[in-house]
N, CA, C and O of each residue as an XYZ file, in Angstrom:
268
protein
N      -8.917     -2.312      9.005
C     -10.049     -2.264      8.108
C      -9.657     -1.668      6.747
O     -10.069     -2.049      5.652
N      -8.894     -0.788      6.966
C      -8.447     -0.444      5.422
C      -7.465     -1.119      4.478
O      -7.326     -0.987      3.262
N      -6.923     -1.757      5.220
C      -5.876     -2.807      4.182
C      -6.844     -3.630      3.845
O      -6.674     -4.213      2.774
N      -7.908     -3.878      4.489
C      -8.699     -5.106      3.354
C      -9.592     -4.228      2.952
O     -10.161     -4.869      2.069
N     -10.097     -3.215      2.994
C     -10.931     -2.483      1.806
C      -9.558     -2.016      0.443
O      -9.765     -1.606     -0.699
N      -8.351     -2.254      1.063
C      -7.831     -1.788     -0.732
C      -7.173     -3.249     -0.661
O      -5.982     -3.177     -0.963
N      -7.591     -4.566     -0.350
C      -6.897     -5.111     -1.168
C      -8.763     -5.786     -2.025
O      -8.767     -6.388     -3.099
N      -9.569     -5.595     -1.536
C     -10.823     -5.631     -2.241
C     -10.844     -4.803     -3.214
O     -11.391     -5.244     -4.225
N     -10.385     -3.605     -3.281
C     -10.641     -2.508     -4.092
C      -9.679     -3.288     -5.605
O     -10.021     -3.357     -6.785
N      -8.284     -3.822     -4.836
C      -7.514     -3.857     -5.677
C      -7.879     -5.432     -6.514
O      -7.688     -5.864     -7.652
N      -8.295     -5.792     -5.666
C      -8.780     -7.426     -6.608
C     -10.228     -7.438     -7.411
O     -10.660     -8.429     -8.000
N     -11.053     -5.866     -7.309
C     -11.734     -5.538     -8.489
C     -11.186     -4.656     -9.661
O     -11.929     -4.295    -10.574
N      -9.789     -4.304     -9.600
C      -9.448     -3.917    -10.350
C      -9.204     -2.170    -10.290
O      -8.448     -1.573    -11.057
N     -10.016     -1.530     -9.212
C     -10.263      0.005     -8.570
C      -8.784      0.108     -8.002
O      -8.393     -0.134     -6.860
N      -8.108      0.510     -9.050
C      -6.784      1.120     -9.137
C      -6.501      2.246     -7.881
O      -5.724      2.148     -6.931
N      -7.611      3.565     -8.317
C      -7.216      4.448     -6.987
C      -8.204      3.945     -5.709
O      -7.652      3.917     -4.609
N      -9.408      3.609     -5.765
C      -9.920      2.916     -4.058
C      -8.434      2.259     -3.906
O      -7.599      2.942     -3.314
N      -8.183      1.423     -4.229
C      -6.677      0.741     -3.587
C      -5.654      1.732     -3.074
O      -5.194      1.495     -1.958
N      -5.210      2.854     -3.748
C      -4.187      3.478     -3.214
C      -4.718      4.185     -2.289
O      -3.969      4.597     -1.403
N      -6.354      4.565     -2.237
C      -6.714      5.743     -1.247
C      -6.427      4.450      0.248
O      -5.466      4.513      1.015
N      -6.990      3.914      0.279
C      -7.394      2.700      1.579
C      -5.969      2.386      1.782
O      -5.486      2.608      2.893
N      -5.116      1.814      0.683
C      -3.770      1.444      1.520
C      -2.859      2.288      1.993
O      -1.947      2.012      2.772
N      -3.206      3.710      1.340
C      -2.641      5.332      1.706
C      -2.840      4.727      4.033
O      -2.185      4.320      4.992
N      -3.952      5.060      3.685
C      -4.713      5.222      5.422
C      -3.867      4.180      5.677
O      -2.811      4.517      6.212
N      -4.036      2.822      5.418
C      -3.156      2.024      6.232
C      -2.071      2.027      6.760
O      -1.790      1.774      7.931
N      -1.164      2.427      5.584
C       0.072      2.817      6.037
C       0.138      4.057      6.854
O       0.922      4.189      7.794
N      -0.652      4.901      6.492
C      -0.271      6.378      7.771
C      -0.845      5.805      9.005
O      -0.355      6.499      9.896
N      -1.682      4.843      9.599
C      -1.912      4.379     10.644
C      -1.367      3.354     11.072
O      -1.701      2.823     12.131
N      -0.372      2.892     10.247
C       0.579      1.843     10.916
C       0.409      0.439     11.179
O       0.968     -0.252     12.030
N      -0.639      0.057     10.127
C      -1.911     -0.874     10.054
C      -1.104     -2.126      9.674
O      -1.467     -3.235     10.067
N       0.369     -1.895      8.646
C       0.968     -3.317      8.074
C       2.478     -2.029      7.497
O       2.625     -0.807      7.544
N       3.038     -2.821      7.163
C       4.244     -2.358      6.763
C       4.355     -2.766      5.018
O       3.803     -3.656      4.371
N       5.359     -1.648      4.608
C       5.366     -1.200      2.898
C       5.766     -2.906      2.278
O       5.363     -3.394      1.222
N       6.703     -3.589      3.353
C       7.694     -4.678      2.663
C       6.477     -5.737      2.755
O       6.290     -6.326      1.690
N       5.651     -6.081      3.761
C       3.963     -6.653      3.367
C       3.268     -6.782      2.559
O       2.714     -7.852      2.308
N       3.043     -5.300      1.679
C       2.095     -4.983      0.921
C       3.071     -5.627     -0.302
O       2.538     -6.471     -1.023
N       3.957     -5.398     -0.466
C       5.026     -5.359     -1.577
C       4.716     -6.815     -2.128
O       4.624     -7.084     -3.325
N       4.594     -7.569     -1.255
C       4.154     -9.212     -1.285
C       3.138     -9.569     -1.326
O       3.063    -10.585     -2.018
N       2.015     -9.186     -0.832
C       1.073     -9.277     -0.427
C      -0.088     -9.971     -2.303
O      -0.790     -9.093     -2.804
N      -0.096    -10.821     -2.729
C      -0.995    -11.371     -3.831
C      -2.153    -10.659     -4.215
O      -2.383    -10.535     -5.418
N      -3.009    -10.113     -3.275
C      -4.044     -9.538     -3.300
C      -3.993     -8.086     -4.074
O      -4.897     -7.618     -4.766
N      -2.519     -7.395     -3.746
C      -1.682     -5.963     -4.947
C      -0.991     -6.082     -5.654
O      -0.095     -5.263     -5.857
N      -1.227     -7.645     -6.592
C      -0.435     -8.214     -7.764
C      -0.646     -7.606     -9.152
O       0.100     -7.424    -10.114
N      -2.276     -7.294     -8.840
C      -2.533     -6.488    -10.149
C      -2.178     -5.152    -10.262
O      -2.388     -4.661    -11.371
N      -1.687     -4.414     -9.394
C      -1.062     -3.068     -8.718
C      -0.012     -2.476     -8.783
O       0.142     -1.294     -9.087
N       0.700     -3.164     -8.533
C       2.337     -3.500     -8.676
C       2.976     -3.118     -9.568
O       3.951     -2.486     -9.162
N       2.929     -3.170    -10.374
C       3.348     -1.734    -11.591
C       2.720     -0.600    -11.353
O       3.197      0.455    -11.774
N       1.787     -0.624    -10.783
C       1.418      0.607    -10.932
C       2.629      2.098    -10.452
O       3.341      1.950     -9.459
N       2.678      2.955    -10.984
C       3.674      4.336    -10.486
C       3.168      4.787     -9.340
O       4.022      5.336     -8.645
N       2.111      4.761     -8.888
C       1.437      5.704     -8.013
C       1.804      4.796     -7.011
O       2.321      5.198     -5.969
N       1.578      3.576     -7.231
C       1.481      2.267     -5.922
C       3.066      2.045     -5.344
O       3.472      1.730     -4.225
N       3.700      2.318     -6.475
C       5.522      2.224     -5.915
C       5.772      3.434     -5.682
O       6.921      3.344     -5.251
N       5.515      4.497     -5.660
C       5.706      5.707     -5.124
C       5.439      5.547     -3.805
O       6.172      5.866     -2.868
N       4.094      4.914     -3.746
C       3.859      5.436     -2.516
C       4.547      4.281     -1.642
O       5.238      4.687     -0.708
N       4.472      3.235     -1.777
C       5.585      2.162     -1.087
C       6.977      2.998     -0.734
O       7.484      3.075      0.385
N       7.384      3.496     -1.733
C       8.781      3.827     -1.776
C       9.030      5.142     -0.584
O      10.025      5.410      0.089
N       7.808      5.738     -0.654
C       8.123      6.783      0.642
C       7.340      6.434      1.683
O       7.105      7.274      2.552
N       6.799      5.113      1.766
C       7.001      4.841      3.339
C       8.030      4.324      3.419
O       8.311      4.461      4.609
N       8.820      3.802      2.955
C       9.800      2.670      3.089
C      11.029      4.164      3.998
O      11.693      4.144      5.035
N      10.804      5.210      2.964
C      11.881      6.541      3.708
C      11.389      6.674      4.740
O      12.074      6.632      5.762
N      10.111      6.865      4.765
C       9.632      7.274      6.284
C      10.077      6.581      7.542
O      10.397      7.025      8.645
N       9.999      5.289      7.024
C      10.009      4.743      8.117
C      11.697      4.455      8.556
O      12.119      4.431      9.712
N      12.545      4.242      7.252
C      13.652      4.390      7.928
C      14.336      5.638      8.959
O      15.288      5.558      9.736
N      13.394      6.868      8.606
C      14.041      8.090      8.856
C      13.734      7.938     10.396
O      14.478      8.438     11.240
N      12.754      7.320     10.674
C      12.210      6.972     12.561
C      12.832      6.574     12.834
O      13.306      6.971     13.899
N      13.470      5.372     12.143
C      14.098      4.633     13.116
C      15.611      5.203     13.131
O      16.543      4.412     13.274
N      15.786      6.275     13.014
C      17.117      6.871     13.118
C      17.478      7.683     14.545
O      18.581      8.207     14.695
C-alpha cells in the first residue's frame, strides 16, 4: 500500500509524501531500491538528493544482509 501511495504522491508532484511512503516501503520490504530506481511513476523524483540518498542506503543495507 505504500509504494502506491508514493508513487501517487510522486506523480502529483508531493516531493516529500513520496519519500515519506516509499521510506515505509522499503523498511517493510514491500519492493526493492533497483525497482524503484526504474520504476516511471519516480521519474519526476529522480534527481531528487533526498530520493538517491535514500535509494543509496538501502541498496547498503541490503547488501550488508546478505553478507
Amino acid at each position: 500500500m505504500n509504494y502506491y501511495m508514493a508513487a501517487g504522491c510522486a506523480r502529483m508532484g508531493q516531493v516529500e509524501c513520496t519519500l515519506q511512503y516509499l521510506r515505509m516501503a522499503l523498511n517493510e520490504g514491500f519492493t526493492s531500491p533497483k525497482k524503484v530506481a526504474t520504476d516511471m511513476a519516480f521519474a519526476n523524483v529522480r534527481d531528487n538528493p533526498d530520493f538517491k540518498q535514500m535509494l543509496a542506503a538501502q541498496v547498503n543495507t541490503k547488501s550488508s544482509q546478505a553478507r
